[in-house]
LUMVOKE-553259 format. One record per atom (N, C-alpha, C, O): y, x negated, z. Coordinates in steps of 0.1 Angstrom, whole numbers, padded with zeros to 4 digits, always signed. Layout:
YXZ/...
This chain:
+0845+0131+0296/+0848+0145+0298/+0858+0150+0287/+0858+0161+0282/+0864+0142+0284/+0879+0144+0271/+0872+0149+0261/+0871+0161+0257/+0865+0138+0257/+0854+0140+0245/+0848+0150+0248/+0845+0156+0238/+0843+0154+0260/+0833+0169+0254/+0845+0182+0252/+0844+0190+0242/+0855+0184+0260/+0860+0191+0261/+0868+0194+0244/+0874+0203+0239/+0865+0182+0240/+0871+0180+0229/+0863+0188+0217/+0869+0195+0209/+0853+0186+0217/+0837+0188+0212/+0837+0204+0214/+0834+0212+0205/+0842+0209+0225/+0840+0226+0229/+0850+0235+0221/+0848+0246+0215/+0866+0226+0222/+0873+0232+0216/+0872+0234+0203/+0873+0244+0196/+0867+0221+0198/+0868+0225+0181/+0854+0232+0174/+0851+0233+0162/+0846+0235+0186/+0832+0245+0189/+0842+0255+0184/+0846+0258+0172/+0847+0263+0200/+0854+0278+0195/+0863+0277+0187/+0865+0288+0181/+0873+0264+0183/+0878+0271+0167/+0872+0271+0156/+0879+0275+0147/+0862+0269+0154/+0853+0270+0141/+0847+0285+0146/+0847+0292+0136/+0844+0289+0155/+0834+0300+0158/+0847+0312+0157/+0844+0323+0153/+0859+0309+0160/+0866+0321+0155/+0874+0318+0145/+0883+0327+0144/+0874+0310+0136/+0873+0310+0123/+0867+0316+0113/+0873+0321+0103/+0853+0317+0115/+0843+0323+0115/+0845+0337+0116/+0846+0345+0107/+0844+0339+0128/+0847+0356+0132/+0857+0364+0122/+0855+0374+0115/+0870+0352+0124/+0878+0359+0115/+0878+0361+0096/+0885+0367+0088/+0865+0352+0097/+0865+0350+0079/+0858+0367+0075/+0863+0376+0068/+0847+0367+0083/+0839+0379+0086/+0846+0393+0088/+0840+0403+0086/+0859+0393+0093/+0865+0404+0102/+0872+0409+0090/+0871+0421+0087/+0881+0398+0081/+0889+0401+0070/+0885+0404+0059/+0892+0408+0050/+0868+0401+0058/+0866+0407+0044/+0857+0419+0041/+0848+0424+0048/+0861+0422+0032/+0853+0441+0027/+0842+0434+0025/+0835+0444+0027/+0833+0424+0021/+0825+0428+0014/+0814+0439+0023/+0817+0445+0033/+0801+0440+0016/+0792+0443+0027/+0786+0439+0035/+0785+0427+0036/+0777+0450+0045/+0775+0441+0054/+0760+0431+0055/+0755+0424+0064/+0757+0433+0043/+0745+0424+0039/+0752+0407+0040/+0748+0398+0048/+0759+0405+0030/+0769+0396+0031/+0781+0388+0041/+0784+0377+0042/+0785+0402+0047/+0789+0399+0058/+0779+0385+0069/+0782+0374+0073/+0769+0392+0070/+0760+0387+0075/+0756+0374+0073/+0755+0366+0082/+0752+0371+0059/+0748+0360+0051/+0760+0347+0054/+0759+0335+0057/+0771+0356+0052/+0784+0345+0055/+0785+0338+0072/+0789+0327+0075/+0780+0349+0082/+0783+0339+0094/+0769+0337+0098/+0770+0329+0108/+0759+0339+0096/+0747+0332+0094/+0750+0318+0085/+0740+0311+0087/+0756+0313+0077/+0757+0303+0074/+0767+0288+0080/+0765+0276+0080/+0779+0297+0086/+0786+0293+0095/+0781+0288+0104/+0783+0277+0108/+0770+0298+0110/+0765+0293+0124/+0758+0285+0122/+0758+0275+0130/+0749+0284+0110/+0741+0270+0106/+0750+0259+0108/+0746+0249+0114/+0761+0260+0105/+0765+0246+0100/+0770+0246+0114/+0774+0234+0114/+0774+0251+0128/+0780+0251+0136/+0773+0242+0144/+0777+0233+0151/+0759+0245+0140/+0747+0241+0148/+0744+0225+0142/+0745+0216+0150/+0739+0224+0129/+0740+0214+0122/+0753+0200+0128/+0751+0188+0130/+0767+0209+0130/+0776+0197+0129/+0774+0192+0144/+0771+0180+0146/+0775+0199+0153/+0771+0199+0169/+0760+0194+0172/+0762+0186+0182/+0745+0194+0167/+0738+0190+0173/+0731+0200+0184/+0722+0197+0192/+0739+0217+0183/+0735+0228+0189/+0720+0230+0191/+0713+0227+0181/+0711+0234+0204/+0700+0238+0202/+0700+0250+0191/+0690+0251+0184/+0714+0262+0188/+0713+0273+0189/+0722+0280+0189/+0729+0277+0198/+0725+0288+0183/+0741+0299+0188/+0730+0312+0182/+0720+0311+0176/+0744+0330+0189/+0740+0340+0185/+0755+0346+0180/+0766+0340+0182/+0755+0353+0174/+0770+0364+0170/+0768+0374+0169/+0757+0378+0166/+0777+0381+0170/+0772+0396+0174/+0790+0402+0167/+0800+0400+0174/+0792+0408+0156/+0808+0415+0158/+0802+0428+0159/+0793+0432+0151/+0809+0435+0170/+0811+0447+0167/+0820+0459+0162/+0832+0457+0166/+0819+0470+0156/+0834+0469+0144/+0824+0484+0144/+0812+0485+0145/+0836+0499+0143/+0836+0508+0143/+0825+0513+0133/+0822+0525+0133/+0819+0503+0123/+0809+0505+0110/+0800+0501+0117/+0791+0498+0110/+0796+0499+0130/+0782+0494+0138/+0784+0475+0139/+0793+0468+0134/+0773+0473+0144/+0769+0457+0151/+0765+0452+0142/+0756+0459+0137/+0770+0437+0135/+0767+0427+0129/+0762+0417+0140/+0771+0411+0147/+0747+0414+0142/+0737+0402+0148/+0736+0395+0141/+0737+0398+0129/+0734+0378+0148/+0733+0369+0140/+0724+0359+0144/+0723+0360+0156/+0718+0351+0140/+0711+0340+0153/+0711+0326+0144/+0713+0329+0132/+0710+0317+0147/+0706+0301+0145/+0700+0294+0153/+0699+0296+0165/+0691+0281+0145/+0687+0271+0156/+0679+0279+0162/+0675+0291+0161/+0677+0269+0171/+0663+0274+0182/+0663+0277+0197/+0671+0270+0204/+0657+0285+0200/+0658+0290+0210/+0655+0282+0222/+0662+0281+0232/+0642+0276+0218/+0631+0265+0224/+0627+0249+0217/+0615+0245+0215/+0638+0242+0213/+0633+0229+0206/+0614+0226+0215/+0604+0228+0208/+0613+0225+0220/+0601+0214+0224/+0588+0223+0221/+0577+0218+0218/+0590+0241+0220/+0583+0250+0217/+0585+0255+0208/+0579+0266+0207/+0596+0249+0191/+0599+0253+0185/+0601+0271+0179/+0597+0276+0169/+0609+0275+0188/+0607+0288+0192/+0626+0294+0184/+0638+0290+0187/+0622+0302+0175/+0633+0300+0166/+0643+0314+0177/+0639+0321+0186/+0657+0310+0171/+0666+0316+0183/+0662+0329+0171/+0657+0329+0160/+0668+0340+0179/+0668+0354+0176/+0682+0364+0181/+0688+0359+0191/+0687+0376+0174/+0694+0378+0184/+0691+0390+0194/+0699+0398+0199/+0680+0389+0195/+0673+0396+0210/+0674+0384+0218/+0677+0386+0230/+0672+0373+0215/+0672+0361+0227/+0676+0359+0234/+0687+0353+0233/+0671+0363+0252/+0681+0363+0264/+0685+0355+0268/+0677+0347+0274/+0701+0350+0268/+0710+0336+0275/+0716+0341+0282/+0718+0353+0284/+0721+0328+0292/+0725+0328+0301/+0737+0332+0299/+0742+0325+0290/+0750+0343+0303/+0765+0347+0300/+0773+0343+0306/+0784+0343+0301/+0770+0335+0321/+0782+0328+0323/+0793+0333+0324/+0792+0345+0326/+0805+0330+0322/+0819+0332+0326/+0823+0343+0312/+0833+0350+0312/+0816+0343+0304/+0816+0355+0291/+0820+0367+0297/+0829+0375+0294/+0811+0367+0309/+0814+0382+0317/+0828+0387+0326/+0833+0398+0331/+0832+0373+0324/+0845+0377+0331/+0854+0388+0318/+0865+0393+0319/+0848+0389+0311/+0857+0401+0300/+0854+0415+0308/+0862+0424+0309/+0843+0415+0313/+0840+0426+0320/+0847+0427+0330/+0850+0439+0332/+0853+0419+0338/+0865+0419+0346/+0873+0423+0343/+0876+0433+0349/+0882+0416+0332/+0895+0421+0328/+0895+0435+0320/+0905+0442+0317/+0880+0437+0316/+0884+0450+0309/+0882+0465+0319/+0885+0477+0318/+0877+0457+0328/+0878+0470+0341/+0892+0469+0347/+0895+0480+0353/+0900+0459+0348/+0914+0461+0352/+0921+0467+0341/+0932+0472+0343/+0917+0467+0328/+0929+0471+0319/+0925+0482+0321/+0934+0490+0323/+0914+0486+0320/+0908+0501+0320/+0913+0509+0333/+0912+0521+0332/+0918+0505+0343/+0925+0509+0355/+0938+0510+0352/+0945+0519+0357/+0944+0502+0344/+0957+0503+0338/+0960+0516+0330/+0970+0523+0331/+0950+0517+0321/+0949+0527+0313/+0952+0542+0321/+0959+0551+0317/+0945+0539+0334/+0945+0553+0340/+0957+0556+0349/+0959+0568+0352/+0965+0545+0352/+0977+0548+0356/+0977+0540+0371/+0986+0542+0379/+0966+0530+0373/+0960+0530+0386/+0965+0513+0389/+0965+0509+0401/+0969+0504+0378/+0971+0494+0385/+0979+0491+0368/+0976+0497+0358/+0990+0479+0372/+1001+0476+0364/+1001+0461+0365/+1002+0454+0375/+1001+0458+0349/+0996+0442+0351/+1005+0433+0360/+1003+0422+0366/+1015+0439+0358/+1032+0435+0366/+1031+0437+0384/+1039+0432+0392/+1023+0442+0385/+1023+0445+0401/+1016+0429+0407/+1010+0420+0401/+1021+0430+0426/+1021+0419+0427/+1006+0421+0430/+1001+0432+0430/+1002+0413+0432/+0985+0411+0442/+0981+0414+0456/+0970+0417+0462/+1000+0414+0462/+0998+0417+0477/+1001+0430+0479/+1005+0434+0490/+0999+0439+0465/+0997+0455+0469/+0987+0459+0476/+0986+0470+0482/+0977+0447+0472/+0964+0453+0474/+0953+0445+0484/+0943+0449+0490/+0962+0431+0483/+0954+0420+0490/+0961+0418+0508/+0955+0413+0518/+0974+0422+0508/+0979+0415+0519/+0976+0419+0532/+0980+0414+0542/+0966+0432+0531/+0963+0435+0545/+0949+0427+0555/+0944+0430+0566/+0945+0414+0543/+0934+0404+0548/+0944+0395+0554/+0955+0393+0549/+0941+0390+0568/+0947+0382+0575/+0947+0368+0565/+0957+0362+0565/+0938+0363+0557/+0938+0351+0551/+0947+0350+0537/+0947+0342+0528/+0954+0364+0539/+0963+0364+0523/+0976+0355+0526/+0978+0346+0518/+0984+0355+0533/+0997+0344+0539/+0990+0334+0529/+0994+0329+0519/+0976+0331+0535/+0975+0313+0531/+0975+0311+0517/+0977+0300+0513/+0973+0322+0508/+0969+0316+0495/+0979+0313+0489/+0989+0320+0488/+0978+0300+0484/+0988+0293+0471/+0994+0307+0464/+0989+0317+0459/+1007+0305+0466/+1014+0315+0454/+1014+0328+0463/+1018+0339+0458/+1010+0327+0471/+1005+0346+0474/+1021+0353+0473/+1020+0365+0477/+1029+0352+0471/+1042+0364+0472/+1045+0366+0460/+1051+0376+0456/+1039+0353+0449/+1047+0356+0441/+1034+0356+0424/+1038+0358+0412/+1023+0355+0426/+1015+0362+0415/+1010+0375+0412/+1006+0382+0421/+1010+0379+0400/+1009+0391+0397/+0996+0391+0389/+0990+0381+0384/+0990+0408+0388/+0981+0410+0383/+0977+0402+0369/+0966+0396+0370/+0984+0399+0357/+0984+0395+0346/+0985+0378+0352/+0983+0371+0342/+0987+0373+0360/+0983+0358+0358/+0972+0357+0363/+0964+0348+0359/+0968+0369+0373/+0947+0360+0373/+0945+0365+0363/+0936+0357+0360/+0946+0374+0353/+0938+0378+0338/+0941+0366+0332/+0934+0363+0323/+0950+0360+0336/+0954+0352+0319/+0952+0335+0329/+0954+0326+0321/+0950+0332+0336/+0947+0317+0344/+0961+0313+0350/+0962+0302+0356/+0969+0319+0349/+0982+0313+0349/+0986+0312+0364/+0997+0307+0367/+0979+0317+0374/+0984+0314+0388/+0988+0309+0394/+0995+0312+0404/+0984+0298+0387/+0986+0284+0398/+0973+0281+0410/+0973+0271+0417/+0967+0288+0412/+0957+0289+0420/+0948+0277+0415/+0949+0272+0404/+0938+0270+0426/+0933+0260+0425/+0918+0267+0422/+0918+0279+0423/+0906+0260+0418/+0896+0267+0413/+0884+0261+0427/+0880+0250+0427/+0881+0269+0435/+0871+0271+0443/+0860+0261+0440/+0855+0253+0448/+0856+0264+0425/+0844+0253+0420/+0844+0239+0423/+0834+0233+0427/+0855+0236+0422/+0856+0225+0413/+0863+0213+0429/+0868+0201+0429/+0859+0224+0443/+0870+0220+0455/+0856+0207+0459/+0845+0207+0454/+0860+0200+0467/+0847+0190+0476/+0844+0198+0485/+0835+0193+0491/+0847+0210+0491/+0848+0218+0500/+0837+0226+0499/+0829+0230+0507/+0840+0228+0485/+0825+0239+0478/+0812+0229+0480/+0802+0230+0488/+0813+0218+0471/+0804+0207+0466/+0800+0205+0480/+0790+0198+0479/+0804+0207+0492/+0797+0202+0505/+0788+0215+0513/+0779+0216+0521/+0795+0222+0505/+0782+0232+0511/+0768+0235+0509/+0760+0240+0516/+0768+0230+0498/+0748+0230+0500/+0748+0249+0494/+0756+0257+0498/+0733+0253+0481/+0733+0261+0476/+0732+0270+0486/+0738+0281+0483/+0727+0267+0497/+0723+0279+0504/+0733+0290+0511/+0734+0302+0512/+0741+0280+0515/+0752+0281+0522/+0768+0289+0514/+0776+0297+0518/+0765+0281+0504/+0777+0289+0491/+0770+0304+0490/+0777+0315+0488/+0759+0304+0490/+0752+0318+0485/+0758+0327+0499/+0759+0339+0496/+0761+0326+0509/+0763+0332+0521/+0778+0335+0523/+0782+0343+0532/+0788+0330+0514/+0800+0334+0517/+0807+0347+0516/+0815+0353+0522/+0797+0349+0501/+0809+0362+0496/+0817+0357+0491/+0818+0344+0490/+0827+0365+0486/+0839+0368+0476/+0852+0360+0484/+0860+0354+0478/+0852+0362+0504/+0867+0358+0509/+0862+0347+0513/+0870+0339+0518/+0850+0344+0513/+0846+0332+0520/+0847+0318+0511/+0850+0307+0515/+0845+0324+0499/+0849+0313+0484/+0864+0313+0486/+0868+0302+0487/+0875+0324+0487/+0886+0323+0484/+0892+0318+0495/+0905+0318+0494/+0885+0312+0507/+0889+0310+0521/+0888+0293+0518/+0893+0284+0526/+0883+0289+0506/+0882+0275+0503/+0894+0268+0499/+0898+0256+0502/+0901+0278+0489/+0918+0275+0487/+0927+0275+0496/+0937+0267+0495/+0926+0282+0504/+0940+0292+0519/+0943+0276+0521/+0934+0267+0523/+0956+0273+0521/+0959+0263+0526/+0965+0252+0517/+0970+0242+0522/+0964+0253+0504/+0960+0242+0495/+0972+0241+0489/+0975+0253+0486/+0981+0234+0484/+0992+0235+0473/+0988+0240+0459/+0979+0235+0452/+0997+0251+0456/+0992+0256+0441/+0994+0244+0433/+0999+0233+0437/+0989+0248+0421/+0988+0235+0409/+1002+0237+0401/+1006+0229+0393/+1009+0248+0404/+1023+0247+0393/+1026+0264+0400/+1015+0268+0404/+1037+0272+0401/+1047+0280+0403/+1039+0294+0395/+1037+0292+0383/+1035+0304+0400/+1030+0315+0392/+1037+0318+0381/+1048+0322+0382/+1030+0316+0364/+1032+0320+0357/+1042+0308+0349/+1049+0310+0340/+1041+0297+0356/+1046+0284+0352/+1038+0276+0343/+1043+0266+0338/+1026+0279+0341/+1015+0265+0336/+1003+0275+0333/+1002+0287+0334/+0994+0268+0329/+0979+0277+0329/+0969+0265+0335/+0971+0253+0336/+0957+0270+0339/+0949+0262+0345/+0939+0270+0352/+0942+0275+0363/+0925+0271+0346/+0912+0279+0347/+0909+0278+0360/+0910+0267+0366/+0905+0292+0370/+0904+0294+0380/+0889+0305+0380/+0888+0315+0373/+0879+0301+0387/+0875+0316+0392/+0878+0320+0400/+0875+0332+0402/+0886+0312+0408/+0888+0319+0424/+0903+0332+0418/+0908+0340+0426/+0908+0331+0406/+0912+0341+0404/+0910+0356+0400/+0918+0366+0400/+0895+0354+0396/+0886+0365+0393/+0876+0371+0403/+0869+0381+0402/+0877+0361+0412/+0873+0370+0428/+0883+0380+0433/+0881+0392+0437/+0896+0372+0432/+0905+0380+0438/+0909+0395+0429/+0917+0403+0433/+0902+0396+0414/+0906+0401+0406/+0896+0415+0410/+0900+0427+0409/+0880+0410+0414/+0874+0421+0418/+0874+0423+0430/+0867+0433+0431/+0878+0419+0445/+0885+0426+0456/+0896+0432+0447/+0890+0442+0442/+0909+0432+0441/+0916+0445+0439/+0908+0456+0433/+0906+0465+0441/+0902+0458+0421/+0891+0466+0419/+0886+0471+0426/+0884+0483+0424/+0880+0466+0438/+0871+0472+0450/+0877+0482+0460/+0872+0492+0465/+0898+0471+0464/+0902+0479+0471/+0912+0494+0461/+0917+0502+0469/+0914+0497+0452/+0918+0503+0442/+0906+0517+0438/+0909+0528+0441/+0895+0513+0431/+0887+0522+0438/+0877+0526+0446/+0866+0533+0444/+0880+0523+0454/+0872+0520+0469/+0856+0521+0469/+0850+0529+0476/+0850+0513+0460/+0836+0514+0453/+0837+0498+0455/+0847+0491+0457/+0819+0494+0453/+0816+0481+0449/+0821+0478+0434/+0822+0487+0425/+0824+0467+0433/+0823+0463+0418/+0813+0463+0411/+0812+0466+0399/+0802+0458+0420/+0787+0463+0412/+0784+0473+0412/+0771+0474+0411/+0792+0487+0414/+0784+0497+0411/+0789+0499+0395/+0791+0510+0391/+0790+0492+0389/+0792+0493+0374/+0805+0502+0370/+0816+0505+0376/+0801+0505+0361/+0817+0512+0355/+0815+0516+0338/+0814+0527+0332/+0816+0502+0332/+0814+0500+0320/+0802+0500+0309/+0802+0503+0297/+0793+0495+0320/+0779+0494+0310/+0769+0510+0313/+0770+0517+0323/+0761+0511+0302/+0753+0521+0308/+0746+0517+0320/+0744+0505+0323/+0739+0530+0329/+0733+0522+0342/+0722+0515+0346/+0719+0508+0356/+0715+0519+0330/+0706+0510+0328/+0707+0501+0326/+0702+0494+0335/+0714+0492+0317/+0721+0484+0312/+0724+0475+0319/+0721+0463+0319/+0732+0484+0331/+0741+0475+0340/+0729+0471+0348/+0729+0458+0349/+0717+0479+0357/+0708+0472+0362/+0701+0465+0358/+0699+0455+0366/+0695+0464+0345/+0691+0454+0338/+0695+0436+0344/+0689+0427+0351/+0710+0437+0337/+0721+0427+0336/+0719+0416+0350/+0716+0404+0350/+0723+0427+0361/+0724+0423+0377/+0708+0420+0384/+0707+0415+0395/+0696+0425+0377/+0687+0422+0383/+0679+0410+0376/+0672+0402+0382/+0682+0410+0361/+0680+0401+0352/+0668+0399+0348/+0658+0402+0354/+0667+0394+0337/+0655+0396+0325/+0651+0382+0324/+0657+0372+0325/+0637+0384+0323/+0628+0366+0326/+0637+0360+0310/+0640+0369+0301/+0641+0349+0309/+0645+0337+0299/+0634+0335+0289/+0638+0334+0277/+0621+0334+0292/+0617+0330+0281/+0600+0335+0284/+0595+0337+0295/+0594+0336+0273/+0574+0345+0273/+0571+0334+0281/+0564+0336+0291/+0577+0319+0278/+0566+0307+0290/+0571+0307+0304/+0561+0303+0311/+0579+0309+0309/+0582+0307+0321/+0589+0322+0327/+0600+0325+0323/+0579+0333+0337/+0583+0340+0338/+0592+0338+0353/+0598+0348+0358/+0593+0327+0358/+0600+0327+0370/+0614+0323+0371/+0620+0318+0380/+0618+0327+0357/+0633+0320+0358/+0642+0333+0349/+0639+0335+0337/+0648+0337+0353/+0659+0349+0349/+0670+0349+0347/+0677+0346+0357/+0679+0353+0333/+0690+0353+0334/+0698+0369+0337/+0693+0379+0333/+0706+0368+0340/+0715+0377+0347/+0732+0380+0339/+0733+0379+0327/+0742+0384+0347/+0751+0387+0348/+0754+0373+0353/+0753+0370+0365/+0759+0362+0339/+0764+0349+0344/+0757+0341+0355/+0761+0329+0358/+0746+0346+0361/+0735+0338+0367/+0719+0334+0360/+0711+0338+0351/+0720+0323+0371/+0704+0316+0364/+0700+0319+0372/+0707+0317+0382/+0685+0327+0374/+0678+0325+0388/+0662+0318+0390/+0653+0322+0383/+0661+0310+0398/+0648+0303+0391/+0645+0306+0407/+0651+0304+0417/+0629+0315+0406/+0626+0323+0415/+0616+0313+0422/+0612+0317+0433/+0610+0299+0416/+0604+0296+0424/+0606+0276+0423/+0604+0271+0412/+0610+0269+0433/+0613+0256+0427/+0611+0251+0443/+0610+0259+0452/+0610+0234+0443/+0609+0229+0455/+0614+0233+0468/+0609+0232+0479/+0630+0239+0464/+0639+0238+0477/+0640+0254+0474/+0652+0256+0472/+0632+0268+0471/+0632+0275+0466/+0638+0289+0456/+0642+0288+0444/+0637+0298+0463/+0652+0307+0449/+0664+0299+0446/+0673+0297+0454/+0665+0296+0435/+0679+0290+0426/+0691+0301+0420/+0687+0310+0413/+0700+0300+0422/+0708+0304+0411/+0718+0298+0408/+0725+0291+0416/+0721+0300+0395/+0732+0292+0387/+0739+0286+0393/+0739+0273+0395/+0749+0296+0398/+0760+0298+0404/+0765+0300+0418/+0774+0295+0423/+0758+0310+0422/+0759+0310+0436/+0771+0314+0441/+0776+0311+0451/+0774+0325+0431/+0789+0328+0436/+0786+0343+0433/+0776+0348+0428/+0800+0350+0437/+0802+0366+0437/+0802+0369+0421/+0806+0360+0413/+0797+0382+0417/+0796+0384+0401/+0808+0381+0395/+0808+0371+0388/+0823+0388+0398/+0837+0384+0394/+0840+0375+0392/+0847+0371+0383/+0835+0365+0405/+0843+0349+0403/+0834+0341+0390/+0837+0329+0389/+0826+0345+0384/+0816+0340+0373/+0815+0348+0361/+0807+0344+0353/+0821+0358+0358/+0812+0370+0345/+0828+0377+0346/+0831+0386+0340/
């Protein structure tokens, strides 16, 4: 696990190396282009990558990028129309609807959590609850324990995680000793980005999926999700989910969790 983790990190420092080689120079954007299209080759090359995409976007319009293959066994070259899977990417969409509430005067990264959370009978139990603030679930720093990653989760069986919801996942930590003092340590949580879209929800008293940010198209698109690939139309990617619409033990998804606690 060291070793991959190891493998990942020195992934994204090369990829924003990259970004930044791209970000800092005038030339044009023909060039521009040519330079992290060659990056990404080699990203892919040094890795062993099926594949990567890049995308900057910059007030002069969208620089796309693609490498590698989309489909090794179908030799199917990647593109950057190519639909992947987003995974925890979307958790930006999270934080940028909390900053975007900041913006409006409506929530303050400094505020505690139990502005908003403590009128749930199961708020007492959570690790840290008196003393985390908005900016440590943005930033991992909680101390909160990660839902995923509990034996608690792992014993539930897909079906059954799919049936909790948002407090039902967060009902897996209540009880648990934090991993270090809010705002003491860092340490990757989703269960902090569930808790991130109940404030959102209770703040403006709307679903989180009724969008916000993306156009509405867009955003339905995303949440109902677009088939993965021309050979297999029964498997879709989403808003940080996989859905594979038809398999032995039947509907699959990735994840199996609330959009926030994943995207």
């Amino acid at each position: 696990m060291d070793g991959h983790m190891e493998k990942v990190r020195r992934l994204l420092v090369l990829t924003l190396a990259a970004v930044l080689l791209v970000a800092c120079t005038k030339s044009p954007a023909q060039d521009l282009s040519a330079r992290l299209t060659s990056e990404a080759r080699n990203l892919v090359h040094v890795y062993d990558l099926p594949g990567i995409t890049v995308a900057i976007a910059s007030p002069d319009g969208v620089i796309s990028i693609a490498a590698g293959r989309a489909d090794r066994e179908h030799d199917r070259a990647m593109s950057p129309e190519t639909t992947m899977l987003a995974a925890s990417i979307g958790k930006t969409f999270v934080a940028a609807t909390v900053l975007q509430l900041c913006d409006e005067g409506r929530l303050d990264l400094d505020d505690p959590i139990s502005k908003w959370l403590e009128r749930w009978d199961w708020f007492a139990d959570l690790p840290n609850a008196d003393t985390i603030r908005v900016r440590h679930l943005l930033q991992h720093t909680s101390g909160l324990p990660d839902h995923v990653h509990m034996d608690a989760f792992a014993q539930l069986g897909l079906n059954r995680a799919a049936e909790l919801g948002p407090e039902g996942m967060v009902a897996l930590v209540l009880g648990n000793e934090p991993r270090f003092p809010a705002g003491a340590g860092w340490s990757y949580t989703d269960t902090g980005y569930l808790l991130l879209g109940l404030i959102i929800e209770a703040e403006t008293g709307r679903a989180f999926l009724s969008g916000g940010l993306l156009e509405p198209e867009t955003f339905a698109q995303a949440i109902d999700g677009v088939v993965a690939s021309d050979g297999d139309a029964m498997s879709f990617y989403g808003l940080g989910i996989a859905i594979r619409q038809e398999s032995s033990w039947g509907t699959l998804y990735g994840h199996r969790g609330w959009i926030p606690g994943y995207v």
